[in-house]
VODREN-193362 format. One record per residue (C-alpha): residue in one letter; x, y, z. Coordinates in steps of 0.2 Angstrom, whole numbers. Layout:
["a", [X, Y, Z]]
...
//
This chain:
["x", [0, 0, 0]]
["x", [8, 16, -6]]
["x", [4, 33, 6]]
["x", [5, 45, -10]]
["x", [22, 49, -6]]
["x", [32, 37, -16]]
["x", [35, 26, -1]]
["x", [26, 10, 2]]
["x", [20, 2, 21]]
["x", [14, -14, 23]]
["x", [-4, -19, 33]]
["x", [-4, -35, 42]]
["x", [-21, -44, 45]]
["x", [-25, -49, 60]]
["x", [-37, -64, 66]]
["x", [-52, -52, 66]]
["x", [-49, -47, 48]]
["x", [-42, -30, 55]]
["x", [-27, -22, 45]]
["x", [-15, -14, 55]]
["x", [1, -6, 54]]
["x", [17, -19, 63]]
["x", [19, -6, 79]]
["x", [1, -10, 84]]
["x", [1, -30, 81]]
["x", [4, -41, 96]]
["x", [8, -61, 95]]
["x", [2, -73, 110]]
["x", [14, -85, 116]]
["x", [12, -103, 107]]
["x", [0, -95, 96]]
["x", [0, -93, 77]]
["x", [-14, -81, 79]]
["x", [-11, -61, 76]]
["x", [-21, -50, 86]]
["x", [-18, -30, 83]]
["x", [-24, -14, 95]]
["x", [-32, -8, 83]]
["x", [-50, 4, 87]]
["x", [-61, -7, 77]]
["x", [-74, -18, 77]]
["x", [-73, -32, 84]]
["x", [-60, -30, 94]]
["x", [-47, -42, 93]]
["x", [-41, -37, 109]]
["x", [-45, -34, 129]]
["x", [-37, -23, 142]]
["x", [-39, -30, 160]]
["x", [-33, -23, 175]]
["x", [-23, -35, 185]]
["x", [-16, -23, 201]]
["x", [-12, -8, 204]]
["x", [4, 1, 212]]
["x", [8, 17, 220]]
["x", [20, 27, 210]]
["x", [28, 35, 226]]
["x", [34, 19, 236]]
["x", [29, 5, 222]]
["x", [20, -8, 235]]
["x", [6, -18, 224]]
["x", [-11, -21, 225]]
["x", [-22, -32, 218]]
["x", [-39, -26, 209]]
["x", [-51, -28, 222]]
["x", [-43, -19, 235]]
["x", [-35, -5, 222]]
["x", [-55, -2, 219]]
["x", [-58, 0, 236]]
["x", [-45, 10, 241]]
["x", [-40, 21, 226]]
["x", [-25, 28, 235]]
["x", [-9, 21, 244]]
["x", [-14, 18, 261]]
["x", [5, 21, 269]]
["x", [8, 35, 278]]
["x", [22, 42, 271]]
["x", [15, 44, 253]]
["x", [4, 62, 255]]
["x", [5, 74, 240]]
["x", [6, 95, 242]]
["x", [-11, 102, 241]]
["x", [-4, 117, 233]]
["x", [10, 108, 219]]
["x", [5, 92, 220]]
["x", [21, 87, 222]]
["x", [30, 74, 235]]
["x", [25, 79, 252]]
["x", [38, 70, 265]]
["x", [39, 67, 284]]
["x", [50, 78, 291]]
["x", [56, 80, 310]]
["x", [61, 96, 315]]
["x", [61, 102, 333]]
["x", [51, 86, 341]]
["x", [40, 90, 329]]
["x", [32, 78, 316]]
["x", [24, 85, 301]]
["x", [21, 83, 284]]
["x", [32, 94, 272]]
["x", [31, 98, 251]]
["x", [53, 97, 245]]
["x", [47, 108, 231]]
["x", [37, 123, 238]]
["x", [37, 129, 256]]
["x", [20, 122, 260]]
["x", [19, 110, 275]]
["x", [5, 102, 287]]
["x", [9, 114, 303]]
["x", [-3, 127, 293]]
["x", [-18, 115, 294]]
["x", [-13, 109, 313]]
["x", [-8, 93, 305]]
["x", [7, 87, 317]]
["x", [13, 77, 333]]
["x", [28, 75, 346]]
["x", [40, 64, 344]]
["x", [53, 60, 359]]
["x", [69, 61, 357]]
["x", [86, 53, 364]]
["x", [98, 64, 378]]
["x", [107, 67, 362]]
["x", [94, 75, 352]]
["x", [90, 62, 340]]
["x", [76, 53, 333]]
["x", [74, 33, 331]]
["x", [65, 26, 317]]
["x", [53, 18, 327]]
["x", [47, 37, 336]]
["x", [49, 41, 317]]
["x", [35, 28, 309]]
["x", [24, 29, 326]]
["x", [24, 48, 322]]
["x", [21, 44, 304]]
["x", [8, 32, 309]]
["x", [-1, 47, 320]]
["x", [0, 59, 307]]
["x", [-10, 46, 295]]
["x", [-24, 45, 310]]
["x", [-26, 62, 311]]
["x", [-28, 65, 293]]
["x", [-41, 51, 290]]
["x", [-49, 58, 305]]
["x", [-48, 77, 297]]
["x", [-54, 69, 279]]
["x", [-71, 58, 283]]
["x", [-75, 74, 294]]
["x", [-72, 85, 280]]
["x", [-83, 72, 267]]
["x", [-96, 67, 281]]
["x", [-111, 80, 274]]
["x", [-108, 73, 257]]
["x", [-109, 56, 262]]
["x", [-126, 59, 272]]
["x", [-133, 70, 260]]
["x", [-129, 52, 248]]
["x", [-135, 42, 258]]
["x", [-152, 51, 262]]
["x", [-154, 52, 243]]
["x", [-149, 33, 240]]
["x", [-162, 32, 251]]
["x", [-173, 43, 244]]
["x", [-173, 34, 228]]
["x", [-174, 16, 237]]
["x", [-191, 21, 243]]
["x", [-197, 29, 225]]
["x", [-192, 14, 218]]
["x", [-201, 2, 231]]
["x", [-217, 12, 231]]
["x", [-215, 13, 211]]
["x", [-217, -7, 213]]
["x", [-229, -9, 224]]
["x", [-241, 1, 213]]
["x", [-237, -9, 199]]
["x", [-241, -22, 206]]
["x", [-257, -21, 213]]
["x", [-273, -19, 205]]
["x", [-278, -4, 212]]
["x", [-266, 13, 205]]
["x", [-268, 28, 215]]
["x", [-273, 43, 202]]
["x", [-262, 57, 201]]
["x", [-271, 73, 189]]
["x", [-260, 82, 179]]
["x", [-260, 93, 165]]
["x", [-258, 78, 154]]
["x", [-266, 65, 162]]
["x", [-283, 65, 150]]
["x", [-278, 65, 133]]
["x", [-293, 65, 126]]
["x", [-295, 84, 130]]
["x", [-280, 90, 120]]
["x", [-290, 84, 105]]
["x", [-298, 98, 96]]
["x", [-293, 116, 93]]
["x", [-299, 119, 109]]
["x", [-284, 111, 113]]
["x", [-271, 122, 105]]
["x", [-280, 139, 110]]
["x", [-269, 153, 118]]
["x", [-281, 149, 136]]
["x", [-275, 131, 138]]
["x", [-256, 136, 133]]
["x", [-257, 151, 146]]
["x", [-267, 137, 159]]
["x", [-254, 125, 157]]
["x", [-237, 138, 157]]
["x", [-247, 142, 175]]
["x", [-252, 125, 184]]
["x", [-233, 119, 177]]
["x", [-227, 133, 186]]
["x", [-237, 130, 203]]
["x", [-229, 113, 201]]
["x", [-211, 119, 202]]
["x", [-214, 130, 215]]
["x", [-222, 116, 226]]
["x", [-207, 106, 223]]
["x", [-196, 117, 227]]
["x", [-203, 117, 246]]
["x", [-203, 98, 248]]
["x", [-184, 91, 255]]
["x", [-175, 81, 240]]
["x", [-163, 68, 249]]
["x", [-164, 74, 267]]
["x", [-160, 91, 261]]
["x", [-168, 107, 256]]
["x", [-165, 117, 240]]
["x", [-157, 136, 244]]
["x", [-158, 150, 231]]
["x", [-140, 157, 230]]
["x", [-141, 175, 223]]
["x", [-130, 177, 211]]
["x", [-127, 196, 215]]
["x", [-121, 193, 232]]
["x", [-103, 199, 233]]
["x", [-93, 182, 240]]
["x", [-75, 188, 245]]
["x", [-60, 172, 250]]
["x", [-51, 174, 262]]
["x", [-35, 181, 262]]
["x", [-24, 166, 263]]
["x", [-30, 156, 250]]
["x", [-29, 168, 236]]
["x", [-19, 168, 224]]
["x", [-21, 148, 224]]
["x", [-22, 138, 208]]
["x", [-41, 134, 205]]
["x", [-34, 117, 204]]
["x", [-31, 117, 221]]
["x", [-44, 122, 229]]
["x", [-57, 109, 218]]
["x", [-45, 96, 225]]
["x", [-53, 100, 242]]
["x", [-69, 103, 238]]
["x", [-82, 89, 243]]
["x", [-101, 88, 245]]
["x", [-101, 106, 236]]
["x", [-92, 115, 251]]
["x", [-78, 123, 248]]
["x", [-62, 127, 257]]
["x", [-63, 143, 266]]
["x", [-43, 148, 273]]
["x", [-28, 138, 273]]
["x", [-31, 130, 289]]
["x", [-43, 116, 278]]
["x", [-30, 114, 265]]
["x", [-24, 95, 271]]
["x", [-11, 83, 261]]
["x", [-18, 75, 247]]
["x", [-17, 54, 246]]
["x", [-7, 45, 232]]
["x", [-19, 39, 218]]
["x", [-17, 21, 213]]
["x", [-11, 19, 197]]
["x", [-17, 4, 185]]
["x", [-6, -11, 180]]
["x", [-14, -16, 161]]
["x", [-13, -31, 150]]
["x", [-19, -33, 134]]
["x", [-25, -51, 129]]
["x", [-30, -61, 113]]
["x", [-49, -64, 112]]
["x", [-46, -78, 102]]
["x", [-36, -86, 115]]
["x", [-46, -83, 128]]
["x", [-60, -90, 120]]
["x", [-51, -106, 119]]
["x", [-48, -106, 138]]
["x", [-29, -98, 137]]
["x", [-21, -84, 144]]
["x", [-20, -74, 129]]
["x", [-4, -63, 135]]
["x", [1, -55, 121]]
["x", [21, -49, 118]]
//
């Protein structure tokens, strides 16, 4: 096959009937199949996620408990709210606290820190060193599910919510008896007509759709009640967090609340990264593992 500019590539077929360029074809181990990467379909391969690692201190996880997790549950791997770059324990003064190598943030500005005890000579073991660490990790699951408890409430309430909907959506279907709810469009049979399509049925309908939204908007939705923010109000930050990156401070955010000073900025967790392998269909349709090389 010739690309128009007096040079030839060649397309190999693989087992699907795909043609593909040699950089996107794969071969399995004692198979004479070919199977490329190519976005077609079918596809003549998968991508599964075996484990998953951190990329700070590289411990593995399997796929289960990556999807439960989501981030490195050691201690010592914590992120800069601000950079998002490596935030390491450091001791300084019998102090123990969380600290970014790259910018001059560090965890005593959220209260995020512990006493270590120290030797006659002013040293530290590692053992006060990873009980410290250990402390500092307490405290900042502790400061975290208190910072996400309103949003798993207001969740829950409306998992709830729905649950029930769901339930007494059910139960009416199921029995013989429906319970009759009149709205606008319940009786079709009176938009038949040119009565129907008059400007005084438009105008009656725009009105009892509009008494319908506004009785909504009394009645709680997942536990909570809806507020009208004005959008005029003047809403100033606070002093010590401007000039912070957008970025930042949506990386705090949860349940809608945002952060409000510096004191609520807290160390971010390692995100889990996913290990990949891509696999022949063909060959795992025949019951083998399908690893392609």
């Amino acid at each position: 096959m010739s690309n128009g500019q007096d040079s030839a590539f060649v397309l190999y077929v693989d087992h699907q009937g795909h043609p593909a360029p040699l950089a996107l074809n794969y071969h399995a181990t004692a198979s004479r199949k070919l199977a490329s990467s190519v976005d077609r379909h079918p596809p003549a391969t998968i991508t599964e996620v075996d484990s998953a690692y951190c990329p700070q201190c590289l411990s593995f996880h399997d796929a289960t408990t990556a999807a439960n997790l989501g981030y490195c549950p050691k201690a010592t791997c914590r992120l800069c709210p601000l950079c998002q770059s490596v935030a390491a324990v450091a001791v300084e003064d019998a102090t123990c606290f969380y600290k970014c190598g790259r910018c001059d943030w560090n965890s005593k500005t959220c209260f995020l820190q512990t006493f270590v005890s120290t030797s006659d000579d002013g040293n530290v073991s590692l053992e006060e060193v990873e009980k410290a660490s250990n402390e500092l990790a307490s405290q900042w699951k502790e400061r975290t599910e208190q910072r996400n408890q309103a949003a798993e409430e207001h969740y829950k309430s409306m998992l709830t919510a729905m649950q029930q909907l769901a339930k007494e959506q059910v139960k009416g279907l199921r029995s013989s008896s429906h319970q009759y709810f009149p709205t606008v469009l319940t009786n079709k049979r009176s938009l038949d007509g040119p009565d129907a399509w008059s400007v005084q049925s438009l105008e009656e309908s725009i009105e009892a759709r509009g008494k319908l939204v506004a009785a909504s908007m009394d009645q709680p939705i997942g536990g909570q009640e809806l507020q009208l923010v004005s959008l005029e109000a003047e809403q100033r930050l606070d002093p010590s967090i401007q000039g912070i990156s957008a970025d930042s401070i949506l990386l705090q955010t949860s349940g809608g609340a945002a952060i409000e000073s510096m004191d609520a900025l807290l160390p971010l967790a390692v995100p889990l990264r996913p290990r990949k392998s891509r696999r022949c269909r063909a060959e795992l349709s025949e019951g083998r593992p399908g690893i392609l090389v």
